[in-house]
C-alpha positions as CSV (number, residue, x, y, z in Angstrom):
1,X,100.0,86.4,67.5
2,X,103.3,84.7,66.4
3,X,103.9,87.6,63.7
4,X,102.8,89.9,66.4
5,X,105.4,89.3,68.7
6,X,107.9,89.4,66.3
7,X,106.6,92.3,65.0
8,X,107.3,93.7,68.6
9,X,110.8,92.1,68.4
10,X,111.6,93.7,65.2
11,X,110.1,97.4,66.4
12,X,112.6,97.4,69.3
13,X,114.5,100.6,68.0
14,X,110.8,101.9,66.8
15,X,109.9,101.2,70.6
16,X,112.7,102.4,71.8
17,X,112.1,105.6,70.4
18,X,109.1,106.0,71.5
19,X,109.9,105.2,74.7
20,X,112.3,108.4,74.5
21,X,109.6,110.5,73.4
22,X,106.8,109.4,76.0
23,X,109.4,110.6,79.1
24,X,112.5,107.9,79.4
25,X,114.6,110.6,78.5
26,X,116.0,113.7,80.6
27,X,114.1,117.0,79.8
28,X,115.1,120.3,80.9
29,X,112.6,120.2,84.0
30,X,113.4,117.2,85.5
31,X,116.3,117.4,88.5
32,X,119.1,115.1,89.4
33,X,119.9,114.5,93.1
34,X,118.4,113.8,96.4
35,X,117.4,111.1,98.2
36,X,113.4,109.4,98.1
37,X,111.8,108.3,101.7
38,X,109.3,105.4,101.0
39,X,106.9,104.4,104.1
40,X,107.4,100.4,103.8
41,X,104.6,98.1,105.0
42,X,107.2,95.3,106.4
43,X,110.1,93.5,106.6
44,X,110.7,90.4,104.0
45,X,112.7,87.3,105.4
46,X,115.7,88.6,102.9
47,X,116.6,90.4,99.5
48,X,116.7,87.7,97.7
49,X,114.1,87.8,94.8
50,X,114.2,84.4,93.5
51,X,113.5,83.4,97.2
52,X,111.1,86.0,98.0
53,X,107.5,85.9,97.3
54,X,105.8,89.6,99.2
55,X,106.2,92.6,98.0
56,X,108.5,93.7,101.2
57,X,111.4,92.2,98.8
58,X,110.5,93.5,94.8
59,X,109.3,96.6,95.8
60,X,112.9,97.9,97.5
61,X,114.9,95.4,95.1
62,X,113.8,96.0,91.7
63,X,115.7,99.0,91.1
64,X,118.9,96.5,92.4
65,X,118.2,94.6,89.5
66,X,117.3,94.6,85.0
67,X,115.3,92.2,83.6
68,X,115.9,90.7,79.7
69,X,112.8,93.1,78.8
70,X,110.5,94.4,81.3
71,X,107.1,96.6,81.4
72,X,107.4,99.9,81.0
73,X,107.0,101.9,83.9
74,X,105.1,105.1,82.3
75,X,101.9,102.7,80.8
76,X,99.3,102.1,83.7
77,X,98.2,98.6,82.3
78,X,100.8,96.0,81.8
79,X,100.6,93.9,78.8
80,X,102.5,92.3,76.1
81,X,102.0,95.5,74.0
82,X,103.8,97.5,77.2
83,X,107.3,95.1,76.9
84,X,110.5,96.8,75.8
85,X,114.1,96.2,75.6
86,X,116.0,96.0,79.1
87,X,119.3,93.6,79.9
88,X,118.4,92.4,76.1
89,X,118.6,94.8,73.0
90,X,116.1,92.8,70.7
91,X,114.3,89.7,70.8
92,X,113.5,87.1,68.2
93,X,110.6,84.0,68.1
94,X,111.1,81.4,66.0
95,X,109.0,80.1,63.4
96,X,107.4,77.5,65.7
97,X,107.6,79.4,68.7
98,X,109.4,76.9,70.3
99,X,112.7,79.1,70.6
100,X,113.1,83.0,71.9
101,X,116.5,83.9,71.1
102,X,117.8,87.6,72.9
103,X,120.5,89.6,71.9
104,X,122.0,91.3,74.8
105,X,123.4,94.7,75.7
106,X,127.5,94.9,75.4
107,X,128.0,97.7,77.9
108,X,126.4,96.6,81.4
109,X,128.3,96.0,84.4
110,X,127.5,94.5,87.5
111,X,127.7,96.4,90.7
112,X,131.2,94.8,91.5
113,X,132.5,95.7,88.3
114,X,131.9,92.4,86.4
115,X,130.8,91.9,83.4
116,X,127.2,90.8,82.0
117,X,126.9,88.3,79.6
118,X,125.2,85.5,78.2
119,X,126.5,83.2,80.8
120,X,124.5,84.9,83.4
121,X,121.5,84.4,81.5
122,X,122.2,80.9,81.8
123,X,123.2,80.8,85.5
124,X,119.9,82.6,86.2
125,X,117.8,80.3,84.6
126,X,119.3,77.2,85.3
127,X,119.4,78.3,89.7
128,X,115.3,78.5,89.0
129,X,114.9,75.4,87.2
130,X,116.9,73.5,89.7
131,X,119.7,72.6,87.3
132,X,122.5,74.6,88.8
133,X,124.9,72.5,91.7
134,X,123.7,75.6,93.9
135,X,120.1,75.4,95.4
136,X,117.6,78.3,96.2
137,X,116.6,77.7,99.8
138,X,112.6,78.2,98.5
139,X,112.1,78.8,94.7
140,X,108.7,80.2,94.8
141,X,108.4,80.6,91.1
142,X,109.8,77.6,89.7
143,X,106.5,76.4,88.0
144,X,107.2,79.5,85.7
145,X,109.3,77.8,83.7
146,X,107.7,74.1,83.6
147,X,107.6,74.6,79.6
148,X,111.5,75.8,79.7
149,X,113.8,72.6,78.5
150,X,117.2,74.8,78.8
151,X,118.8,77.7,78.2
152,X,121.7,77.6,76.1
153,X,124.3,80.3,74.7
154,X,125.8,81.4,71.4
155,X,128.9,83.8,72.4
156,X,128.5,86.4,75.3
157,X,125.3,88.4,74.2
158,X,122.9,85.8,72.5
159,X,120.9,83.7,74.6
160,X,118.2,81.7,73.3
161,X,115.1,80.1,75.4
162,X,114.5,76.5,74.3
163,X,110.6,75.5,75.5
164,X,109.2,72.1,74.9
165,X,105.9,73.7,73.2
166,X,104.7,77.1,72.0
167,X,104.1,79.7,75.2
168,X,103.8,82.6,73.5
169,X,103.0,84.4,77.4
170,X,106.6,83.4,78.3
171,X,107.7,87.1,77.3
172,X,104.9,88.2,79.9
173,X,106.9,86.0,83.1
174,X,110.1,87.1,81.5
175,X,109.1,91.1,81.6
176,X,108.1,90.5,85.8
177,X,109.9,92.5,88.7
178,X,110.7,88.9,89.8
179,X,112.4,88.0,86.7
180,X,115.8,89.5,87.5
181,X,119.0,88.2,86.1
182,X,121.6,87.4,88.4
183,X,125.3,87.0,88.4
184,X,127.0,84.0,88.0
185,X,129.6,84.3,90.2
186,X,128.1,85.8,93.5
187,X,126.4,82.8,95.6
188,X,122.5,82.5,96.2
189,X,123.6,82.8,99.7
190,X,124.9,85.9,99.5
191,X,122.3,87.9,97.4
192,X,119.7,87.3,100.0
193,X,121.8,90.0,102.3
194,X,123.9,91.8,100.1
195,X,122.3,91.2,96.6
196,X,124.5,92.2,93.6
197,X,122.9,93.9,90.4
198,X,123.3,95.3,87.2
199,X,120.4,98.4,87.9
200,X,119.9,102.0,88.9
201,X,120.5,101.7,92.4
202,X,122.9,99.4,94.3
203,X,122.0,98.1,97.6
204,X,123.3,99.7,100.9
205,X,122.0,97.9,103.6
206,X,119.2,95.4,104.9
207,X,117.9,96.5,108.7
208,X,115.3,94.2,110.0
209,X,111.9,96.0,110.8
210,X,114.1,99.5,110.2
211,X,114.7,100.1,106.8
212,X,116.3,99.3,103.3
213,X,118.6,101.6,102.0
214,X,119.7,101.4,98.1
215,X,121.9,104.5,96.6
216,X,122.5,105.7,92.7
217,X,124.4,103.3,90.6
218,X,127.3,105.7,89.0
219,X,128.4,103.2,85.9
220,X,124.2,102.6,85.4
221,X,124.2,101.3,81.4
222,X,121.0,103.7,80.4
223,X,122.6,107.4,80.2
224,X,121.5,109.9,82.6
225,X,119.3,107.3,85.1
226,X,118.7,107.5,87.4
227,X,117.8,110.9,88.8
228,X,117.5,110.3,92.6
229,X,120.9,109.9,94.8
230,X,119.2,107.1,96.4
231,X,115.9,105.5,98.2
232,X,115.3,105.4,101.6
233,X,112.6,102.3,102.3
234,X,111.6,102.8,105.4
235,X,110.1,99.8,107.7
236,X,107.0,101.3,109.2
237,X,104.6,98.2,110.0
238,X,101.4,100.2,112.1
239,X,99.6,101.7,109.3
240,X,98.8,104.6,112.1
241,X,102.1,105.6,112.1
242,X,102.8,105.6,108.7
243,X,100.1,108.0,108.3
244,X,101.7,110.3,111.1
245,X,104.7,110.1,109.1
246,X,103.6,110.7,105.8
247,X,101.3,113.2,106.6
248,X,104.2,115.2,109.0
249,X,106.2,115.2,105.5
250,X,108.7,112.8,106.8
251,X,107.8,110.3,104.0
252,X,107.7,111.5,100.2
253,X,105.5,108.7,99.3
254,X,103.7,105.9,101.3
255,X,103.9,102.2,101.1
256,X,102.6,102.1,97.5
257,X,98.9,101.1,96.9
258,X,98.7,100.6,100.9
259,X,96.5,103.5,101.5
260,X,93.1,101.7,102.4
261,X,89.7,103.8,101.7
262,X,89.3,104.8,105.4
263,X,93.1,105.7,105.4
264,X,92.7,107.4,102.3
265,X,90.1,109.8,104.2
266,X,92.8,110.6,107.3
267,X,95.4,111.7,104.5
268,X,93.5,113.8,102.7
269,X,91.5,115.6,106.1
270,X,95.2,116.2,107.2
271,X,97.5,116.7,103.7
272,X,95.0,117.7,101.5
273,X,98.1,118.7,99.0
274,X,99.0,114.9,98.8
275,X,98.6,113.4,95.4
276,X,96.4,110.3,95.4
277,X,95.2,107.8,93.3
278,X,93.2,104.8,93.6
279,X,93.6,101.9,91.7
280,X,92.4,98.0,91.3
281,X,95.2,95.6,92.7
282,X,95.5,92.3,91.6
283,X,96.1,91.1,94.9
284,X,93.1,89.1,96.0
285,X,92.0,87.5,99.4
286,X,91.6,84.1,99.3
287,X,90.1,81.1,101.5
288,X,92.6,78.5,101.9
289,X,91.7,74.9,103.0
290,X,94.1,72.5,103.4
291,X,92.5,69.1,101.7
292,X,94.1,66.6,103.2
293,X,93.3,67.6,106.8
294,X,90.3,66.1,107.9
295,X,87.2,66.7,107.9
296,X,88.4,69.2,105.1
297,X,89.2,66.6,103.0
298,X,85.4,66.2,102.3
299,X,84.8,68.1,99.3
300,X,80.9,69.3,100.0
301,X,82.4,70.7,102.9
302,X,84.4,72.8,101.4
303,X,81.9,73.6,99.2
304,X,79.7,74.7,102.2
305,X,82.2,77.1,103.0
306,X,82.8,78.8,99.7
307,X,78.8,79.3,99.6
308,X,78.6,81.1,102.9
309,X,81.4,83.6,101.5
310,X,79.5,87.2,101.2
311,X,82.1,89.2,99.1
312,X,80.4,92.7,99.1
313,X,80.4,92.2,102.6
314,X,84.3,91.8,103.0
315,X,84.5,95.0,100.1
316,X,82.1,97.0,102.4
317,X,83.7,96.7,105.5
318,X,87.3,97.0,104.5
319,X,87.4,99.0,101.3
320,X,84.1,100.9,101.8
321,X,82.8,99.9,98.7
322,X,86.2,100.1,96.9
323,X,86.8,96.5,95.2
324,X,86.0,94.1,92.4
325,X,84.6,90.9,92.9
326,X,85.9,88.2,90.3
327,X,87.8,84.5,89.8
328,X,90.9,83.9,89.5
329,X,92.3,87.1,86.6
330,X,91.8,90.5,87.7
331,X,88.8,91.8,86.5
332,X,88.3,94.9,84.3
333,X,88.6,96.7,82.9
334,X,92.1,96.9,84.5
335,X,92.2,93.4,84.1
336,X,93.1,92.1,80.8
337,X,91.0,88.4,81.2
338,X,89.1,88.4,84.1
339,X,85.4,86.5,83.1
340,X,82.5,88.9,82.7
341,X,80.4,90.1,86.1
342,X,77.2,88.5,84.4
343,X,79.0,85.0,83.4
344,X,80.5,84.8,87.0
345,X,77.0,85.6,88.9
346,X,75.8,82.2,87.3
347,X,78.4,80.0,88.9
348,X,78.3,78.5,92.4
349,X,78.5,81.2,95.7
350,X,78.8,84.0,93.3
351,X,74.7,84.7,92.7
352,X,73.7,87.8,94.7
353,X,71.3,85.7,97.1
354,X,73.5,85.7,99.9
355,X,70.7,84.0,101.9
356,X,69.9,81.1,99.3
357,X,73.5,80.6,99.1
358,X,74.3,79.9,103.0
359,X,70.6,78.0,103.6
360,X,72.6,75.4,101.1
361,X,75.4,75.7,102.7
362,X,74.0,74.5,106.2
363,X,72.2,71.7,104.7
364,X,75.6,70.5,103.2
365,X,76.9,70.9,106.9
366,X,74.1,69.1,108.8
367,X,74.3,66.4,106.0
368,X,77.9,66.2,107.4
369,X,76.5,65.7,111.2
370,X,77.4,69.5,112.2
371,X,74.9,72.2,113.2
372,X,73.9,74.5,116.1
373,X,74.4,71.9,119.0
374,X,77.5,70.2,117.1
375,X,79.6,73.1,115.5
376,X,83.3,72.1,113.5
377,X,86.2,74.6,115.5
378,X,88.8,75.1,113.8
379,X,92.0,77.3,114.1
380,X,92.2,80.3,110.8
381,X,95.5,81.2,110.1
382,X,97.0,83.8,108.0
383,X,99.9,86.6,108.0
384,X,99.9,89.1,111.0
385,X,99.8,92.5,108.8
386,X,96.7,94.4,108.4
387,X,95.8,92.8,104.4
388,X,95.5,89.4,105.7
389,X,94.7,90.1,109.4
390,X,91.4,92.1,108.8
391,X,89.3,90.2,106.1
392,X,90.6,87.0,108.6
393,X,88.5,88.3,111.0
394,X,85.4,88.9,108.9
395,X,85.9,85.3,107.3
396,X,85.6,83.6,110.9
397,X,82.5,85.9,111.2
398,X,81.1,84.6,108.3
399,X,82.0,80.7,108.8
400,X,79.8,81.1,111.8
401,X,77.0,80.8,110.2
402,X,77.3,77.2,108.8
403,X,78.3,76.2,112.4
404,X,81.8,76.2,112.2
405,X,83.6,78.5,114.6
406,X,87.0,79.8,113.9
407,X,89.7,81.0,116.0
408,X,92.3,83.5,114.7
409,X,96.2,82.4,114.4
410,X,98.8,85.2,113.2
411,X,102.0,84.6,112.1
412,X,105.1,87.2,111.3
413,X,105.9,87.3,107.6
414,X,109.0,85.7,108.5
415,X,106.9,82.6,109.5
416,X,104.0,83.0,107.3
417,X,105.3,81.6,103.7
418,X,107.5,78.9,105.2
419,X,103.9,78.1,106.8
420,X,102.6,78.0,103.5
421,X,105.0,75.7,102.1
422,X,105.1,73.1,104.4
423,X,101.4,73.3,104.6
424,X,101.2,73.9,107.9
425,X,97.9,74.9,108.1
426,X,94.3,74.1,108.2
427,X,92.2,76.8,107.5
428,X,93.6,80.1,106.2
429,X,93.1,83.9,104.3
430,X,95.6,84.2,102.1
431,X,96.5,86.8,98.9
432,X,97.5,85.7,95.8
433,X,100.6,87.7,94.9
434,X,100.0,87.6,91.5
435,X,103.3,89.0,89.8
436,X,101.8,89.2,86.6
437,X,98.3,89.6,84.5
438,X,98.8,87.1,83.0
439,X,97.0,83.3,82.8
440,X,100.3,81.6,82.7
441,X,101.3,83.1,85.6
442,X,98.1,82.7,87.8
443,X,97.5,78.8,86.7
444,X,100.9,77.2,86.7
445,X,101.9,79.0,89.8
446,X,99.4,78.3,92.0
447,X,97.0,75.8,90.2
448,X,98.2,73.1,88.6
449,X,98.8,69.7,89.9
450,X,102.3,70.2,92.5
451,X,103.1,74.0,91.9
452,X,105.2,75.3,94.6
453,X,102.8,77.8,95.7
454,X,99.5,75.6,95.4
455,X,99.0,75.8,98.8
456,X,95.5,73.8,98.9
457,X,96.8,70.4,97.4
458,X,94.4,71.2,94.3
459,X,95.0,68.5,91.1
460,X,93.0,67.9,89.1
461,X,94.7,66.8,85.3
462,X,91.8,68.0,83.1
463,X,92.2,71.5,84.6
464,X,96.4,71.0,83.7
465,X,95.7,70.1,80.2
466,X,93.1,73.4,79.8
467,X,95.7,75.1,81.2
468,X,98.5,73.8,78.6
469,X,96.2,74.7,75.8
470,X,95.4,78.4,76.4
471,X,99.3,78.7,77.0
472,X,99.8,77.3,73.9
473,X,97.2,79.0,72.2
474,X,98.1,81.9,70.4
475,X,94.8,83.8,69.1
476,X,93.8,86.3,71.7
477,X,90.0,85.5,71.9
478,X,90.6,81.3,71.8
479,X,92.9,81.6,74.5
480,X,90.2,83.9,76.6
481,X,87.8,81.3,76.2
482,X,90.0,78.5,77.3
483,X,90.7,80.7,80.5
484,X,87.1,81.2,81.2
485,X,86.4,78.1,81.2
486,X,89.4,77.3,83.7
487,X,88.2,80.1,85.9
488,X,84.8,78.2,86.0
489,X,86.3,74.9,86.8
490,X,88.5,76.4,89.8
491,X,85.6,78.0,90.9
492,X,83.3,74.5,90.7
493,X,86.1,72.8,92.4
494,X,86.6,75.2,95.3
495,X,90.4,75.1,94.4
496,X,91.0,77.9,96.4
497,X,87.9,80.7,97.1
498,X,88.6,84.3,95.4
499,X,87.0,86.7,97.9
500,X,87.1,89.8,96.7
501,X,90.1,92.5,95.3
502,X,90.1,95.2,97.0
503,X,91.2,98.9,95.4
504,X,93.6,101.1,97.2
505,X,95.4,104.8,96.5
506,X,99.0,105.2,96.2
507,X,100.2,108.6,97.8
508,X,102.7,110.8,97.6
509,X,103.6,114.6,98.1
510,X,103.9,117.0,95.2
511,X,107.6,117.1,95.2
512,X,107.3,113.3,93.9
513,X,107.6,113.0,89.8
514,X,108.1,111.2,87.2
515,X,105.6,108.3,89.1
516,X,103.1,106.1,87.5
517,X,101.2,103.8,89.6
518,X,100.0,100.6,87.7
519,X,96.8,99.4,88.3
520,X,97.1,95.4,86.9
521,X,100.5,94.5,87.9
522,X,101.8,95.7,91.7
523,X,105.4,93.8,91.6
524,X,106.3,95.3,88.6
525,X,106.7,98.8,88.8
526,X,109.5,99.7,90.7
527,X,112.1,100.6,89.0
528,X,112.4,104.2,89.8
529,X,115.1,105.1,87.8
530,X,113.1,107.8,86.0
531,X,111.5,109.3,89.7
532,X,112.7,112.6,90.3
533,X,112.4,115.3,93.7
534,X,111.1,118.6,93.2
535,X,112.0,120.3,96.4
């Protein structure tokens, strides 16, 4: 894998070209100008990547921004195959694959006129790891870089990643919509209202449940990018509305992959022009339970409650038989390592006897002193938007019948994460915003022993070390096997209850072009510098 990836590294001008060839070029029928309405599902707490975990920030802001390398928008499935070139020209591993050394453009500018370098690089890196005199006021994705022991710089356009072991993945995290570089010399507290790029579009202005504005970035490095005057995010939180707006035309393209199945039906009875396409996201709904909260600190009864989970249920009702049950990785085939359906069936509250499953379950409960004259209350909590809100409800359905009775707590997305952190919970649904298809991602982020964003307290050290070895572990199949096995362990330990993934349609009008919706990687496909309006 090793020579692989600096095969890759070597290929850049090979890749490059292709990328010209395969659309990242202007052609005769594509048209500059005008400006792109997006329907957006909500308003994020700022503009601030690094301190931004929904997709109400990436989704408005990744066009603000470059990455070192990043996914290509015009391949579907993101994977290490699909990285090219961005902020950095080429990239180089060293023999060990302890050391990833980029070169970097010589012609970018930030949007205040400034300079990119190397130094940047450096700054960026060292504000996630914690290193820099400046703080981030959350740093969701700090446990990326747990395998990161510095950044350092040779000159203004090499910078070279020093890891503590082999991560051969690292170029996965790297090639994220929330890997952005940022600029040295604007404070953190600034870019979470004003945020200063290097990208195709600068950012305009930050309403609060109205809208995001960003416009075209004149001086943008890549020639001819990109082709819109600007984007118009517009904050349209009722999902009734945003169909009465897309539909009336007011809207080029709605809240991407937010049209649900029954939604998808409305759109197409009342714009049967509209382009649609439904697609897996690798978004799942989880059951959180806060360990050290009694009596959820008793292990069998959390395993109780992951038994009386029935996923096709949740998938039924909300996605009308649209979704995917699976672990932890997406499932396929969009998913790249999600476990097979028949290897998952044989572990614990996945079999298809829903009934067997939740007669266990209530003995574990009665063991525990509850059961239809002594039933557990308990307050559910999760984040007041439709996603979260709906499959909450069904979940405090379903806890019902092991005795324990649930009453719904919403909170604005403002309040939800900070929630999170602290927490502050008991009981909860959740979705795992998983920024990229990748294990490195998924485990260190939200599994391993202290992540920022393992909100169930989960540790357990044999997991971290199986964890550590399939990061290290560069052979493809080895390092699938080591995940499955992880998977099965998560799923043993009730670390934190997959439900189900449910698949949604992206739509837009006709005039829309130039879009490719990505169907394994929802944060990273936003660029839309090559999105163009015929009108």
């Amino acid at each position: 894998m090793w020579r692989h990836l600096r095969g890759l590294a070597a290929a850049s001008p090979w890749l490059l070209a292709l990328w010209a060839l395969s659309g990242w070029t202007p052609a005769a029928a594509q048209k500059s100008g005008g400006t792109l309405n997006i329907s957006h599902f909500d308003s994020p707490a700022s503009v601030s990547l690094h301190e931004e975990a929904t997709a109400a920030a990436v989704r408005p802001m990744m066009g603000v921004f470059n990455n070192l390398v990043m996914y290509r928008q015009d391949v579907p499935q993101a994977s290490l195959q699909s990285i090219v070139p961005d902020l950095a020209t080429s990239w180089n591993w060293s023999e060990d694959g302890t050391e990833l050394t980029f070169t970097l453009r010589q012609d970018v500018k930030w949007h205040d006129g400034k300079p990119f370098t190397a130094k940047d690089v450096k700054c960026t890196w060292d504000l996630l790891q914690g290193k820099a005199a400046e703080k981030l006021r959350v740093n969701p994705r700090k446990s990326w870089y747990s395998n990161l022991d510095e950044v350092t710089v040779s000159g203004d356009y090499t910078a070279t990643f020093r890891l503590k072991r082999p991560q051969p993945a690292l170029l996965a995290l790297l090639a994220s919509g929330w890997s952005p570089a940022y600029p040295c010399h604007v404070p953190a507290r600034e870019m979470r209202q004003r945020p200063i790029g290097t990208g195709p579009f600068k950012f305009v202005e930050f309403k609060p449940n109205e809208h995001i504005k960003v416009v075209k970035n004149p001086d943008y490095w890549k020639p001819g990018r990109p082709y819109l005057d600007g984007i118009d995010w517009i904050i349209i939180r009722d999902q009734g509305t945003r169909v009465l707006a897309f539909v009336a035309g007011k809207n080029d393209l709605f809240s991407p992959y937010g049209v649900t199945m029954p939604l998808l039906r409305q759109i197409k009875d009342q714009a049967p022009q509209a382009v649609c396409e439904v697609t897996a996201t690798n978004v799942n709904r989880t059951l959180i339970v806060n360990r050290d909260k009694p009596p959820f600190n008793n292990p069998e009864l959390r395993r109780a409650m992951a038994l009386t989970l029935d996923r096709q249920a949740f998938i039924d009702i909300i996605a009308e038989g649209k979704g995917d049950i699976g672990g932890t990785m997406l499932p396929g085939p969009e998913g790249i390592w999600g476990m097979p359906k028949e290897t998952m069936q044989k572990l614990p509250g996945y079999g298809p006897d829903i009934a067997k499953n939740r007669a266990e379950a209530r003995a574990i409960m009665q063991k525990a002193g509850y059961g239809p004259d002594k039933r557990l209350p308990v307050t559910v909590s999760t984040r007041n938007i439709p996603p979260y809100r709906d499959p909450a409800v069904i979940l405090i359905d379903q806890l019902k019948e092991i005795y324990i009775d649930g009453v719904l707590d919403t909170l604005d997305t403002t309040q939800w994460y900070p929630t999170l952190a602290r927490r502050d919970f008991t009981v909860g649904l959740n979705v795992t915003e998983t920024g990229v298809d990748d294990p490195d991602q998924q485990f260190y982020e939200n599994y391993v022993c202290g992540a920022e964003r393992n909100y169930t307290g989960y540790c357990n050290p044999e997991v971290d070390k199986l964890v550590d070895a399939q990061s290290m572990q560069a052979d493809p199949e080895k390092r699938q096997q080591l995940v499955w096995e992880i998977e099965r362990r998560l799923i043993e330990d009730v670390a934190r209850p997959v439900i189900f993934y449910p698949r949604q349609a992206t739509c837009s009008h006709p005039r829309v072009k130039g879009l490719t919706v990505l169907v394994n990687s929802i944060y990273n496909g936003y660029r839309y510098e090559d999105l163009w309006l015929d009108r």
